[in-house]
N, C-alpha and C positions, 0 to 999 in steps of 0.2 A: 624358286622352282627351276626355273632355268637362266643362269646369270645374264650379265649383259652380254650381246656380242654385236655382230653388226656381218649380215650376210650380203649387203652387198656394201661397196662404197657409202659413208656418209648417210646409211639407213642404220641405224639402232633400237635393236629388238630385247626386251628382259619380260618373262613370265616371271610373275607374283601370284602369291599363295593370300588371296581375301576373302579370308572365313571360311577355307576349302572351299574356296571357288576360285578359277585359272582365271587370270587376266595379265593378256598383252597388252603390253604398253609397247609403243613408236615413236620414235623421236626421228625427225630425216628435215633437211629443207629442201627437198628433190621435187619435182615437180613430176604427173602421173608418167609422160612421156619419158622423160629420165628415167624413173623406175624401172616402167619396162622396157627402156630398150636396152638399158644395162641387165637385165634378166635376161632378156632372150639372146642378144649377143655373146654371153658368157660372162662378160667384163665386170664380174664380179668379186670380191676380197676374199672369198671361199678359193678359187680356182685362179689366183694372179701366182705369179714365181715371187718367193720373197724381195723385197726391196725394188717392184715393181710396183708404177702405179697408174691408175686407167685414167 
């Protein structure tokens, strides 16, 4: 349903399609505070300049 990608740093996100029913799957070894402070700072892979890295 929606491939793998990874919106921020080192969090990897892919919807799957089970039995027409959506489920996210996460894969990250980020810890809560990492999460969110890379979400609320910006410092995210969605919004870095190519061949930069946070």
């Amino acid at each position: 349903m929606l491939g793998p990608y990874e919106p921020i740093r080192d969090f990897r996100v892919e919807v799957i399609d089970n039995a027409g029913v959506p489920v996210e799957l996460i894969q990250n070894g980020l810890s809560d505070e990492e999460i969110w402070g890379r979400a609320r700072s910006g410092r995210q892979a969605l919004y870095e300049e190519p061949g930069r890295s946070s």
